[in-house]
VOBA-1610 file (N, C-alpha, C; in pm, whole numbers, padded with zeros to 5 digits, always signed):
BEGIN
Unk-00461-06460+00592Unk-00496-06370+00482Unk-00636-06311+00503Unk-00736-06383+00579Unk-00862-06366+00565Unk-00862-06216+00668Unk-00774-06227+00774Unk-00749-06101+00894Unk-00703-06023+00788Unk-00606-06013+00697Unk-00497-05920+00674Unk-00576-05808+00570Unk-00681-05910+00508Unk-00753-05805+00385Unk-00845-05701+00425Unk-00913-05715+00486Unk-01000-05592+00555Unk-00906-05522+00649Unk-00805-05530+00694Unk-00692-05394+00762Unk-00656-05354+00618Unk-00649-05396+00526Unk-00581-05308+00376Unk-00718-05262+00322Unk-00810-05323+00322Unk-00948-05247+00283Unk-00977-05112+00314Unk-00939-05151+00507Unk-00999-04993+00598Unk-00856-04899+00605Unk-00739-04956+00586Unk-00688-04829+00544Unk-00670-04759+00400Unk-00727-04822+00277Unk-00701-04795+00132Unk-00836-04733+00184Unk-00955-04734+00232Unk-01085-04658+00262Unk-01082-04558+00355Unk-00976-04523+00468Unk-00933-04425+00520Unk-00862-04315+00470Unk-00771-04408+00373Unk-00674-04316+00305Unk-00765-04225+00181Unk-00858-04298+00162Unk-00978-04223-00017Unk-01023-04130+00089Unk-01092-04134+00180Unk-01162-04071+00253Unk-01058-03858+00332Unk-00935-03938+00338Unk-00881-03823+00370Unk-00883-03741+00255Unk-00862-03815+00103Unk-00835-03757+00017Unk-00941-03667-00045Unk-01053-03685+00008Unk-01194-03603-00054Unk-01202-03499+00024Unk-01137-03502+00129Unk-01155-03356+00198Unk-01053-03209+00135Unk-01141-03151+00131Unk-01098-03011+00057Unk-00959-02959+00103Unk-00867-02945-00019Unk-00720-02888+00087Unk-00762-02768+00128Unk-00724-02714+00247Unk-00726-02639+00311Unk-00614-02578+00356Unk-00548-02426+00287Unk-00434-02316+00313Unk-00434-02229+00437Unk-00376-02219+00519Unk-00364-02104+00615Unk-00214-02050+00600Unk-00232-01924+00629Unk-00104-01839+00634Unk+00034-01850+00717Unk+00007-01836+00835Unk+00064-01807+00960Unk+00065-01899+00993Unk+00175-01951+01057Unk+00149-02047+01230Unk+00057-02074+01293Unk+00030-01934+01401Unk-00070-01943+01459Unk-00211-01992+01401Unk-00254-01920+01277Unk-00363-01964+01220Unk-00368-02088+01169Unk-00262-02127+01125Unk-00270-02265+01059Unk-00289-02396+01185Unk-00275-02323+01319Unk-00284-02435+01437Unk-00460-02429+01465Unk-00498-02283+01445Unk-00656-02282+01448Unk-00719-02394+01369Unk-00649-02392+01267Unk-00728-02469+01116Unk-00782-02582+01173Unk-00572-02640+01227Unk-00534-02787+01244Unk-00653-02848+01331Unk-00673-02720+01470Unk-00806-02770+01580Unk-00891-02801+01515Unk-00990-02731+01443Unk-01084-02740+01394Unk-01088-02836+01310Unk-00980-02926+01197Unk-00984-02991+01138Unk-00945-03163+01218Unk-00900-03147+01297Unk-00821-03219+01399Unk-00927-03406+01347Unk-00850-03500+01348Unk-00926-03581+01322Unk-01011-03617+01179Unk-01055-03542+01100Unk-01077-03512+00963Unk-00960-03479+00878Unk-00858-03394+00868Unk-00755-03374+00790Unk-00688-03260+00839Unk-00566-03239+00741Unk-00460-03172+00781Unk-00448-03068+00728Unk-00431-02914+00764Unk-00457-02791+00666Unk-00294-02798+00597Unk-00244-02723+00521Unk-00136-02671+00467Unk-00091-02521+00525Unk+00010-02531+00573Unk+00095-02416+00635Unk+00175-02310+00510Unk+00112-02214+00481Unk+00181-02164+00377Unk+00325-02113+00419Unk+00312-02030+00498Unk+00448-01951+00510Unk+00510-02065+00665Unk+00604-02109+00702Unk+00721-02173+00763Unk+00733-02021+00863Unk+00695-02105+01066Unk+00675-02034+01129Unk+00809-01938+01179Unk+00916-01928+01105Unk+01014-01831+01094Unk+01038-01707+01017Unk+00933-01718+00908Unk+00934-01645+00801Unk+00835-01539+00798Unk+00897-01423+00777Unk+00840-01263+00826Unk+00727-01278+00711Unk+00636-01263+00756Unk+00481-01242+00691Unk+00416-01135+00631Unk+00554-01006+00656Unk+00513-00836+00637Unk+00621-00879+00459Unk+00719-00910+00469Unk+00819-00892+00389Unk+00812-01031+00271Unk+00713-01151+00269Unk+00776-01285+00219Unk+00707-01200+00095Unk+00761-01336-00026Unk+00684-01348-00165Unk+00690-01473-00197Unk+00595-01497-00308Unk+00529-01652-00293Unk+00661-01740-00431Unk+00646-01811-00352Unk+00702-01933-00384Unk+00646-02022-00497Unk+00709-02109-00581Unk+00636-02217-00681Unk+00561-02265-00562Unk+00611-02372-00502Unk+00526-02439-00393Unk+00448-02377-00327Unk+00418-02295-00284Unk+00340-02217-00248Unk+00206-02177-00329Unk+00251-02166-00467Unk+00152-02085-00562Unk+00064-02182-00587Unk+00149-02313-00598Unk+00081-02443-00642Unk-00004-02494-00503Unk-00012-02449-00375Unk-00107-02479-00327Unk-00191-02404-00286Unk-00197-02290-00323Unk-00278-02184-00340Unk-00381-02264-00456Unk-00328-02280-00585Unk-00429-02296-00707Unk-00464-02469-00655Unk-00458-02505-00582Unk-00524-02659-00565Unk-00568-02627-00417Unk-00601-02532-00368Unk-00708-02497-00218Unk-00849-02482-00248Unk-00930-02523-00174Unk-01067-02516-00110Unk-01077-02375-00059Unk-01032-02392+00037Unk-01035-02273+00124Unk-00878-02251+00169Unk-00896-02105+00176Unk-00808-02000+00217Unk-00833-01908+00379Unk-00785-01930+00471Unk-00752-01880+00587Unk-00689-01796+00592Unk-00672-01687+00630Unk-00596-01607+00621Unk-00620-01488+00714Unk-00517-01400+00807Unk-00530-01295+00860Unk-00601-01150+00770Unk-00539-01125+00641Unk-00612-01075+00506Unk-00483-00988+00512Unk-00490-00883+00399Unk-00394-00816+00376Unk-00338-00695+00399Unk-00401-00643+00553Unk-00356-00614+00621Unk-00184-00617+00698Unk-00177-00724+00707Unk-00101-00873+00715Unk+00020-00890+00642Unk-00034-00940+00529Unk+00039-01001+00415Unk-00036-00945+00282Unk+00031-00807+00239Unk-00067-00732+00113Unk-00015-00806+00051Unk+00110-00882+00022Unk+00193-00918-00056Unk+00059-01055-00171Unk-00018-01122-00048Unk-00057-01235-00097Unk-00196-01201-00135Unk-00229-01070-00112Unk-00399-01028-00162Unk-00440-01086-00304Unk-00321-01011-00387Unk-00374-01091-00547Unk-00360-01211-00565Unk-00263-01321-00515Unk-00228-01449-00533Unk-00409-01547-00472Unk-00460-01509-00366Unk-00544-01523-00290Unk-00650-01485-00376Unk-00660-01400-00481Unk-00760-01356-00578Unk-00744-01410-00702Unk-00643-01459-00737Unk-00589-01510-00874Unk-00557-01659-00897Unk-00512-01681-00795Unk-00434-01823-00789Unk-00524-01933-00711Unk-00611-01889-00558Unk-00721-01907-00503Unk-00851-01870-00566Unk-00853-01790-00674Unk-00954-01784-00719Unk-01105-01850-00732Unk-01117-01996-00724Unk-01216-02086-00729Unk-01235-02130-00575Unk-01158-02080-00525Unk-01147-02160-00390Unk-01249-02049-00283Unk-01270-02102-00173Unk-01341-02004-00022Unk-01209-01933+00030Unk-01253-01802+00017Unk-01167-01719+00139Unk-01196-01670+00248Unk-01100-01686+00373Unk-01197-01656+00478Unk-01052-01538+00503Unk-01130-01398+00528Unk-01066-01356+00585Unk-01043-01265+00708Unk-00971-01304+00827Unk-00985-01365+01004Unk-01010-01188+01071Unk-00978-01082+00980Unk-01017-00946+01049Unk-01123-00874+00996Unk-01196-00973+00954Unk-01346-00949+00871Unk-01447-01009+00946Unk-01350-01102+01019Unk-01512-01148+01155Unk-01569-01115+01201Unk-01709-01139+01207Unk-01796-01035+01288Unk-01764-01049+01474Unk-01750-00990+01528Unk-01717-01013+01694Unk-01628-00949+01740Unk-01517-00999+01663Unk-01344-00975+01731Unk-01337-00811+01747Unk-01242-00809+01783Unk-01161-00684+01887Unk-01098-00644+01772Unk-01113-00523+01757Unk-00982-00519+01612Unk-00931-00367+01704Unk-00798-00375+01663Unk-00689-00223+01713Unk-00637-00178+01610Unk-00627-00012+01645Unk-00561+00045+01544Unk-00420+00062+01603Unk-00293+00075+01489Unk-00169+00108+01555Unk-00148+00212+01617Unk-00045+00243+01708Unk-00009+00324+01777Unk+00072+00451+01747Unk+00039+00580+01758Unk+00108+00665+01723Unk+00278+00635+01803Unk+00355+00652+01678Unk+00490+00623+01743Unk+00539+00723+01788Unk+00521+00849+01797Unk+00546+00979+01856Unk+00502+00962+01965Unk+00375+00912+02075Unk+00341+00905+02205Unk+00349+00812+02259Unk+00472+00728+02260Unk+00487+00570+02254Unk+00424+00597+02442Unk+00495+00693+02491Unk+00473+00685+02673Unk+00354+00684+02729Unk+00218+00663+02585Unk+00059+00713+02614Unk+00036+00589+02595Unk+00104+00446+02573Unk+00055+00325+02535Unk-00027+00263+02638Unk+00008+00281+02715Unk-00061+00203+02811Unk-00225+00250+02835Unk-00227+00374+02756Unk-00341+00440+02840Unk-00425+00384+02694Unk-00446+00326+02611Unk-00470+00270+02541Unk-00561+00150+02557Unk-00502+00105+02620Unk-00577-00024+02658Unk-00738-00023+02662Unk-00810-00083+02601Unk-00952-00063+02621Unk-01021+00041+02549Unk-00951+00169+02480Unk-00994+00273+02440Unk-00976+00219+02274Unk-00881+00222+02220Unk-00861+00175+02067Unk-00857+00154+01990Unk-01013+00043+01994Unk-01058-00126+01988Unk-01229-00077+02029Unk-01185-00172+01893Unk-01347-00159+01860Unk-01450-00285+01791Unk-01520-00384+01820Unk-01598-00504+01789Unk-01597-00443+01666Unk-01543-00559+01587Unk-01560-00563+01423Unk-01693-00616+01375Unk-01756-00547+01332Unk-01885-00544+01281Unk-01883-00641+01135Unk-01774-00669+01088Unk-01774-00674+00945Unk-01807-00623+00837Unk-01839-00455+00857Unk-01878-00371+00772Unk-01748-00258+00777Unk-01708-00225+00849Unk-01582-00094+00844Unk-01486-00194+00749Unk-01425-00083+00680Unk-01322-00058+00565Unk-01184-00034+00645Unk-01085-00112+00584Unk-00933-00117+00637Unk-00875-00028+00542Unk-00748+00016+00637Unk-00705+00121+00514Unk-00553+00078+00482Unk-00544+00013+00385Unk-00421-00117+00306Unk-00346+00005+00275Unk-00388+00125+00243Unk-00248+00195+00177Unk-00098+00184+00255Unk-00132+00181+00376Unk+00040+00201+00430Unk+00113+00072+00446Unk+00044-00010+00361Unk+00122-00141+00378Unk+00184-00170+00217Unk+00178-00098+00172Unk+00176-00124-00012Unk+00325-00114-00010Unk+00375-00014+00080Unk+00541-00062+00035Unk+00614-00081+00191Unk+00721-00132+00148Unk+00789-00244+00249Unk+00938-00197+00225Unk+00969-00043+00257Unk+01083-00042+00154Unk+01197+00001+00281Unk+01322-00018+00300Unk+01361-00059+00408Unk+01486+00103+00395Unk+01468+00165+00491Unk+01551+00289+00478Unk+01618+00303+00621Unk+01769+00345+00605Unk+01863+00366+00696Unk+01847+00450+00778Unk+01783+00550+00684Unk+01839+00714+00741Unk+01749+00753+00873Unk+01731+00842+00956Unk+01619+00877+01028Unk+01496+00894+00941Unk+01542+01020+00879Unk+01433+01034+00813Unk+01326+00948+00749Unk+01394+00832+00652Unk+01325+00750+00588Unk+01267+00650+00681Unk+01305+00634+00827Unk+01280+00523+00914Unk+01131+00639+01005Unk+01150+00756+01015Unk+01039+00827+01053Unk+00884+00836+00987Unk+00931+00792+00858Unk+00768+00813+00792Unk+00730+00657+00703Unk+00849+00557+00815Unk+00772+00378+00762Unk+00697+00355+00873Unk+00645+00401+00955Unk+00528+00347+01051Unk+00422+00305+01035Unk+00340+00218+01067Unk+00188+00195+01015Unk+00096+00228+01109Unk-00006+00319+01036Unk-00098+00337+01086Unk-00275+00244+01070Unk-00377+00244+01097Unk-00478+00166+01024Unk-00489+00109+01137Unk-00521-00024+01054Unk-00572-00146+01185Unk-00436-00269+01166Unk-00385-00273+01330Unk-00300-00368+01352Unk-00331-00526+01360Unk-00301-00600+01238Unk-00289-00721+01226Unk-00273-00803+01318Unk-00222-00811+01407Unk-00142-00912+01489Unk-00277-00952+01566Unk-00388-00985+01554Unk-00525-00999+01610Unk-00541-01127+01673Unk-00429-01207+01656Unk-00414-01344+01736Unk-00387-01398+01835Unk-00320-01281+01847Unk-00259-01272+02020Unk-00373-01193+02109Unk-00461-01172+02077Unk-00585-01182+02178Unk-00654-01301+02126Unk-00623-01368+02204Unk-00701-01548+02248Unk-00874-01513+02252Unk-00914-01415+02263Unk-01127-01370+02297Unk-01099-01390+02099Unk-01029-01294+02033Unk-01026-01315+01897Unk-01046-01432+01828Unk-00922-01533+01879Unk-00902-01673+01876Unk-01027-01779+01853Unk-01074-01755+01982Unk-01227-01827+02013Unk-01310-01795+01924Unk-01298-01672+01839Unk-01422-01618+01778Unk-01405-01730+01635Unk-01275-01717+01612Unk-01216-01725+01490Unk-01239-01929+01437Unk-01223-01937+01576Unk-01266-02094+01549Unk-01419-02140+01463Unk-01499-02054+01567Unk-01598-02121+01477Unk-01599-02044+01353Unk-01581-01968+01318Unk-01545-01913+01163Unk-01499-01975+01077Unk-01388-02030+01131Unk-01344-02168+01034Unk-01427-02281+01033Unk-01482-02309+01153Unk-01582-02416+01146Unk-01653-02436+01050Unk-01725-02283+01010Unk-01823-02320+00947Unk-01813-02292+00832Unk-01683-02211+00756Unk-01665-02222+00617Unk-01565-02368+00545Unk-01510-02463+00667Unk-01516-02614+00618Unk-01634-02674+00661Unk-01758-02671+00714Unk-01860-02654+00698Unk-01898-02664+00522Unk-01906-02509+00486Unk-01916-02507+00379Unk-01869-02594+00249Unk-01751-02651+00220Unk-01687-02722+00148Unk-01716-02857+00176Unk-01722-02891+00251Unk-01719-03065+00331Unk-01818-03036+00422Unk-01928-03041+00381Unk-02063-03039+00446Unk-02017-03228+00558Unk-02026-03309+00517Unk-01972-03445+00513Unk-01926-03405+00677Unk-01839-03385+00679Unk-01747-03344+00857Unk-01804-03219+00928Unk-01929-03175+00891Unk-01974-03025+00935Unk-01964-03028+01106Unk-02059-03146+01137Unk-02033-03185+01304Unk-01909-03204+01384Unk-01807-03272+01293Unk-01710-03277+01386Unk-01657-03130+01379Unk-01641-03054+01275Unk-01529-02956+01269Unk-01630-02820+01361Unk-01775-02826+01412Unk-01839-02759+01506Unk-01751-02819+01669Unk-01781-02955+01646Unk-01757-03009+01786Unk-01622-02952+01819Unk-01536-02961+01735Unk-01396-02956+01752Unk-01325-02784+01739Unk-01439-02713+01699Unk-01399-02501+01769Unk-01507-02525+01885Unk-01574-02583+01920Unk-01627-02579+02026Unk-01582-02606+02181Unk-01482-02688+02109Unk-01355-02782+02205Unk-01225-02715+02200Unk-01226-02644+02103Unk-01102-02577+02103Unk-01121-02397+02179Unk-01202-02389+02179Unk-01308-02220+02227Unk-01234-02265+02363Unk-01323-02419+02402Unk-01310-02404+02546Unk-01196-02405+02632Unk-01103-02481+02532Unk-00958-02514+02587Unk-00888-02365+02578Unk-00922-02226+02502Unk-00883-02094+02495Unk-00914-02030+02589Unk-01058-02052+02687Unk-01093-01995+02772Unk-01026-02073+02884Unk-00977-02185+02882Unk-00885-02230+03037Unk-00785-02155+03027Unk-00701-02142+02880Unk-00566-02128+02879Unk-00589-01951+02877Unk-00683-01859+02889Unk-00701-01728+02888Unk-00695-01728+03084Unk-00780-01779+03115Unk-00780-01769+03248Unk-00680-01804+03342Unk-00557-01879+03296Unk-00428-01960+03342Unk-00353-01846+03358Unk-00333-01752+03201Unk-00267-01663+03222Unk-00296-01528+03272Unk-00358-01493+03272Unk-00446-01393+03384Unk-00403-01411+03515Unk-00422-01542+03573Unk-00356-01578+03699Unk-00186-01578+03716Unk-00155-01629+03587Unk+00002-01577+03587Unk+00064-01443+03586Unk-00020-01384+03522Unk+00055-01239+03513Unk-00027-01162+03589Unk-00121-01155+03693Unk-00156-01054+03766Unk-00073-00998+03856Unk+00044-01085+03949Unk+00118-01047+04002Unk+00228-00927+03903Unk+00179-00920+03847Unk+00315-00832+03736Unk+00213-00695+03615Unk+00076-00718+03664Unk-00027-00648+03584Unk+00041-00514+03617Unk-00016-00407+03497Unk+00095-00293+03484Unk+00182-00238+03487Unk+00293-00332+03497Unk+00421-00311+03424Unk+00468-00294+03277Unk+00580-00185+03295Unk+00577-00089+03188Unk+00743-00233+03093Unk+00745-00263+02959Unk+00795-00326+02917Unk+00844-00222+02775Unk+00977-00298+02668Unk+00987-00247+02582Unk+00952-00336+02451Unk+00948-00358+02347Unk+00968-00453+02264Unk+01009-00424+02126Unk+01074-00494+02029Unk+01122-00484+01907Unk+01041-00378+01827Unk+00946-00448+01836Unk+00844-00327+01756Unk+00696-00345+01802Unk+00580-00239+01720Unk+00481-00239+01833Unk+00377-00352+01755Unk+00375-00481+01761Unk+00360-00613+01728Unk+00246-00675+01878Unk+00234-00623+01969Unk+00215-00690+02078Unk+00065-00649+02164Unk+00008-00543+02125Unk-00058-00440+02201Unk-00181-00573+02245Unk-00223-00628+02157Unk-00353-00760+02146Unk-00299-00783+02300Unk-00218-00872+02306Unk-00147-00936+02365Unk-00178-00858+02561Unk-00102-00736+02515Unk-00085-00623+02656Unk-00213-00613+02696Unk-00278-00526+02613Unk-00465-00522+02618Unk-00529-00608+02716Unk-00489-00772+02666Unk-00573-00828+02755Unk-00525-00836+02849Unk-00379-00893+02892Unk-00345-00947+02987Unk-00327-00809+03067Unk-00304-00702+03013Unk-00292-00506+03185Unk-00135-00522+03138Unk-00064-00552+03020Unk+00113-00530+03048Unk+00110-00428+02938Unk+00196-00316+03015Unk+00193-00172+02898Unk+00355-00194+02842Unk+00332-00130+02718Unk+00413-00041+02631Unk+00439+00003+02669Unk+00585+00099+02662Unk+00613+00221+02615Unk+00736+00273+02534Unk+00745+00161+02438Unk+00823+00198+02380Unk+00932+00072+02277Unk+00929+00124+02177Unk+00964-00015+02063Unk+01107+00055+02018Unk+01178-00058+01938Unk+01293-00027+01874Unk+01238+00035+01724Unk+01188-00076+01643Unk+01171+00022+01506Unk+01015+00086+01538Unk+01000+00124+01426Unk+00839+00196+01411Unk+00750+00128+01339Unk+00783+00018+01229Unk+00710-00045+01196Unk+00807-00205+01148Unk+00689-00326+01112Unk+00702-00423+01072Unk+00837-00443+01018Unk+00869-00330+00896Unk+00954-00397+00798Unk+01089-00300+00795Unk+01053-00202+00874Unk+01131-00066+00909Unk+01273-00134+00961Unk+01405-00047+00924Unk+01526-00056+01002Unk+01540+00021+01082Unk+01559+00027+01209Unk+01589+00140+01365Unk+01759+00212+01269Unk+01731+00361+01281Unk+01842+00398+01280Unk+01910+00416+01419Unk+02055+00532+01401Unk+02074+00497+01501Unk+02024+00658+01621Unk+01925+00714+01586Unk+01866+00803+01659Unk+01724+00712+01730Unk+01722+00619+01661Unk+01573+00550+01747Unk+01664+00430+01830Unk+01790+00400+01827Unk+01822+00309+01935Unk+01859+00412+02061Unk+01905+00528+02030Unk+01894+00603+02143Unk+01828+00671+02178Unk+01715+00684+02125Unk+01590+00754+02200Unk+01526+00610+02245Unk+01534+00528+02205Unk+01498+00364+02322Unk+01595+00344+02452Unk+01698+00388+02459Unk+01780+00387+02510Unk+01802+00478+02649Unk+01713+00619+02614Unk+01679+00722+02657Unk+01570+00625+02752Unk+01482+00611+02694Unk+01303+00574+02748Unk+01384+00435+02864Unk+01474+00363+02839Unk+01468+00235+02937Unk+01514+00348+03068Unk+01637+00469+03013Unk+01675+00477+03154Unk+01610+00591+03275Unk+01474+00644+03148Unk+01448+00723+03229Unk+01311+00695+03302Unk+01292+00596+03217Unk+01130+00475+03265Unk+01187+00400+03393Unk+01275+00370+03430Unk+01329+00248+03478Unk+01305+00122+03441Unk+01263+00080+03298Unk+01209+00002+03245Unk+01254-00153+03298Unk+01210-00204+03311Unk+01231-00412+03388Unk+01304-00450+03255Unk+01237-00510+03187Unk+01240-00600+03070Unk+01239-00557+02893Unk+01333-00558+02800Unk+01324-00563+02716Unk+01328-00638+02589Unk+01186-00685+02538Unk+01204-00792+02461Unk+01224-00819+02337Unk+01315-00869+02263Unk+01339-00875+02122Unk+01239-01010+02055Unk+01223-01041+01911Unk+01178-01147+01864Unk+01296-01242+01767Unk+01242-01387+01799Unk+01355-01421+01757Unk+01381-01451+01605Unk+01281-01401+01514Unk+01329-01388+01386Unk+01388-01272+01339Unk+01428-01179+01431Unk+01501-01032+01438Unk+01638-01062+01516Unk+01751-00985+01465Unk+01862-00957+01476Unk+01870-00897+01652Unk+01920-00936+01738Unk+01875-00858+01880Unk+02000-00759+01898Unk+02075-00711+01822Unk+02192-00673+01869Unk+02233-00532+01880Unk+02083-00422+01782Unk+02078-00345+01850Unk+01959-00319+01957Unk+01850-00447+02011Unk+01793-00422+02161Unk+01935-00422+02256Unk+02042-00534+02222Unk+02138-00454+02343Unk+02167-00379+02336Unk+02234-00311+02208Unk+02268-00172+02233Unk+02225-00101+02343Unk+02083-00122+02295Unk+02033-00024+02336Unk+01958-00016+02466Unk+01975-00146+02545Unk+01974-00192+02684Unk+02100-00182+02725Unk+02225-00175+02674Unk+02343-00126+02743Unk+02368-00071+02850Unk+02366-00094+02991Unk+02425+00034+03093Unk+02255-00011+03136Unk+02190-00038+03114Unk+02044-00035+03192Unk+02037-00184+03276Unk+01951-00134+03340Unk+01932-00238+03451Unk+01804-00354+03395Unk+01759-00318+03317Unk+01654-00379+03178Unk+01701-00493+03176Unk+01667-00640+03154Unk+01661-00769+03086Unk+01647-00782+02999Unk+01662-00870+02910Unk+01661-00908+02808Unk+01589-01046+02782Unk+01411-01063+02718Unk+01411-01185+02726Unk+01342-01170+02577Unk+01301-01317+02531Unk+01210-01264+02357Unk+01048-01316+02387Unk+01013-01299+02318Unk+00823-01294+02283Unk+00835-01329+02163Unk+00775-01433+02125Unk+00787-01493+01950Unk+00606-01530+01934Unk+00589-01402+01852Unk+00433-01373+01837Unk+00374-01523+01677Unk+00460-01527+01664Unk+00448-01609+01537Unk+00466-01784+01536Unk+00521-01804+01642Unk+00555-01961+01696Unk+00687-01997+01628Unk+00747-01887+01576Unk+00908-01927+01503Unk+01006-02025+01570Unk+00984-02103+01740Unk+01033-02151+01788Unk+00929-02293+01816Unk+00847-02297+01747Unk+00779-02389+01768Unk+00739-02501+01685Unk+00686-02649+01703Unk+00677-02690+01566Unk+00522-02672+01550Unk+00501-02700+01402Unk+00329-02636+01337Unk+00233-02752+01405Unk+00125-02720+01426Unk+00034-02817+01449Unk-00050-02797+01533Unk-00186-02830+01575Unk-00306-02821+01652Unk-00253-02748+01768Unk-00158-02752+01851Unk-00121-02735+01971Unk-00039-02598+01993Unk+00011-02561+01843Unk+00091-02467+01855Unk+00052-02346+01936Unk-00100-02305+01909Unk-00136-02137+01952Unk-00137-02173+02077Unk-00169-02262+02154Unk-00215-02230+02290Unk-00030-02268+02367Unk+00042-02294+02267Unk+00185-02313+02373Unk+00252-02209+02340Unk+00229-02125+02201Unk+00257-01946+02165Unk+00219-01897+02295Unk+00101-01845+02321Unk+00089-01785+02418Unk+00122-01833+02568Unk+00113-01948+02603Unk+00174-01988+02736Unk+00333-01964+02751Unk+00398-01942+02585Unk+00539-01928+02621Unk+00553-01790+02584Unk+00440-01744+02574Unk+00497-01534+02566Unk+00429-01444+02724Unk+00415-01566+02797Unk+00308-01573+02920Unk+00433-01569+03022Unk+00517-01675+02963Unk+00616-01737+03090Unk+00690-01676+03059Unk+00746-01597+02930Unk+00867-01506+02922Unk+00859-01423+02957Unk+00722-01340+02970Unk+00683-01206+03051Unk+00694-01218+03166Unk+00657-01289+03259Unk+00653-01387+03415Unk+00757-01355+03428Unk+00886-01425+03384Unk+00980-01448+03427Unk+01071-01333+03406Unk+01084-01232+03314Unk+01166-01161+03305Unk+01083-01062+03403Unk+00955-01036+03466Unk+00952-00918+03487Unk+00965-00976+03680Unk+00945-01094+03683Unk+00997-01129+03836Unk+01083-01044+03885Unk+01042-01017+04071Unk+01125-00956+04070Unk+01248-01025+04120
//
């Protein structure tokens, strides 16, 4: 008995101890694996949205709302993103820290792509993109509706323009973003300030192996011309030299009629395009279509970790597995 009481001491004193640390919300997958690094050893963030679930289109949940109004801090891409959760994040988070990840000072931020010159994507690269100062203004209007139209017409004027969200899939972003979180649980839990430095410091560095891994993977395949679901990916192309030219819908939440599966259809056969990639929380059945008769592949890119499970490890095996699907489909 005399052994057994101090193991129930130090875990009833482990267990109080987890419990004083501030809950902590992140949005996304990916971000919520940033958190997890940074928190790694101190506590566990909360995953709001389930890494299958479209982030342009969700709405909040009881469970959800309820851990919104019992958060510390709020992580979040911002509403860019997810306009859907701007007021919940203002109302429901209200007392809580918001951090929000395209407001960082450092990062790379891109604007979307005109979908009329999809064949100019590549020339893009580097031009774009511009170090976010944390002073320029986003422009949320074209995200306010999400409204899903058949026709050409109505599928011609759902495109987004502004600044493209998807800011995660450049890993230089990533690194920035760590200590950002660092230091606004920092803020809340002064108490763990050191470890949760040590641990984006550790996580920075493990971004810069896994940046340089893939660089070496895909140079053999640098400037090759690819297609994808939609234009979700550019972060991604940017760094690693793999171009665009050309998506199925025009935006996030948009339906492809059937004049944009054959003007995709058009672009594979007159590009000679390698590889065309769908995502796997999307329906792929008109990318065959519309790879039909082409000599094009078919492989997916899952920007969100929808195939993955949540946790510290997730972002850096996101990108090693949108690394190896590119690799491999564009082999020759």
């Amino acid at each position: 008995m005399r052994h057994f009481l101090p193991a129930v001491l130090t875990c009833l004193l482990g267990t109080t101890a987890m419990a004083e640390v501030p809950k902590v919300v992140a949005d996304i997958a990916p971000v919520h694996a940033l958190v997890a690094r940074v928190m790694q050893g101190v506590g566990v963030p909360e995953l709001l949205l389930a890494p299958g679930q479209s982030p342009h289109t969700a709405s909040m949940r009881p469970s959800q709302a309820r851990a919104m109004q019992e958060a510390g801090l709020v992580v979040w891409i911002g509403p860019e993103l997810t306009p859907w959760l701007q007021k919940p994040v203002e109302t429901l988070a209200g007392n809580a820290r918001h951090l929000d990840l395209l407001e960082v000072d450092g990062i790379q931020i891109r604007t979307y792509r005109d979908p009329g010159a999809e064949e100019d994507h590549g020339e893009h690269d580097g031009e774009e993109h511009a170090e976010h100062d944390g002073h320029d203004s986003h422009d949320h209007a074209d995200h306010d509706d999400h409204d899903h139209e058949d026709h050409a017409e109505g599928e011609e004027h759902h495109h987004h323009s502004g600044t493209d969200p998807h800011a995660w899939l450049d890993p230089g972003n990533a690194a920035i973003w760590l200590g950002a979180i660092a230091e606004e649980l920092a803020a809340v839990d002064a108490e763990h300030a050191e470890a949760f430095r040590a641990n984006a410091a550790a996580g920075a560095a493990e971004i810069a192996d896994l940046t340089a891994g893939i660089e070496a993977q895909l140079t053999p395949v640098k400037g090759s011309q690819v297609t994808t679901f939609h234009d979700g990916f550019q972060y991604f192309e940017g760094r690693f030299g793999i171009v665009s030219v050309g998506t199925l819908t025009l935006g996030d939440a948009s339906s492809p009629s059937p004049a944009r599966v054959a003007a995709l259809r058009d672009v594979l056969a007159d590009k000679g395009i390698a590889c065309v990639f769908t995502e796997p929380q999307f329906d792929d059945r008109l990318i065959r279509a519309a790879a039909e008769g082409s000599p094009a592949k078919i492989a997916v890119l899952d920007p969100l970790g929808a195939q993955l499970e949540p946790g510290a490890d997730l972002y850096p095996r996101l990108l090693a597995a949108m690394a190896d699907s590119i690799a491999s489909c564009l082999k020759p």
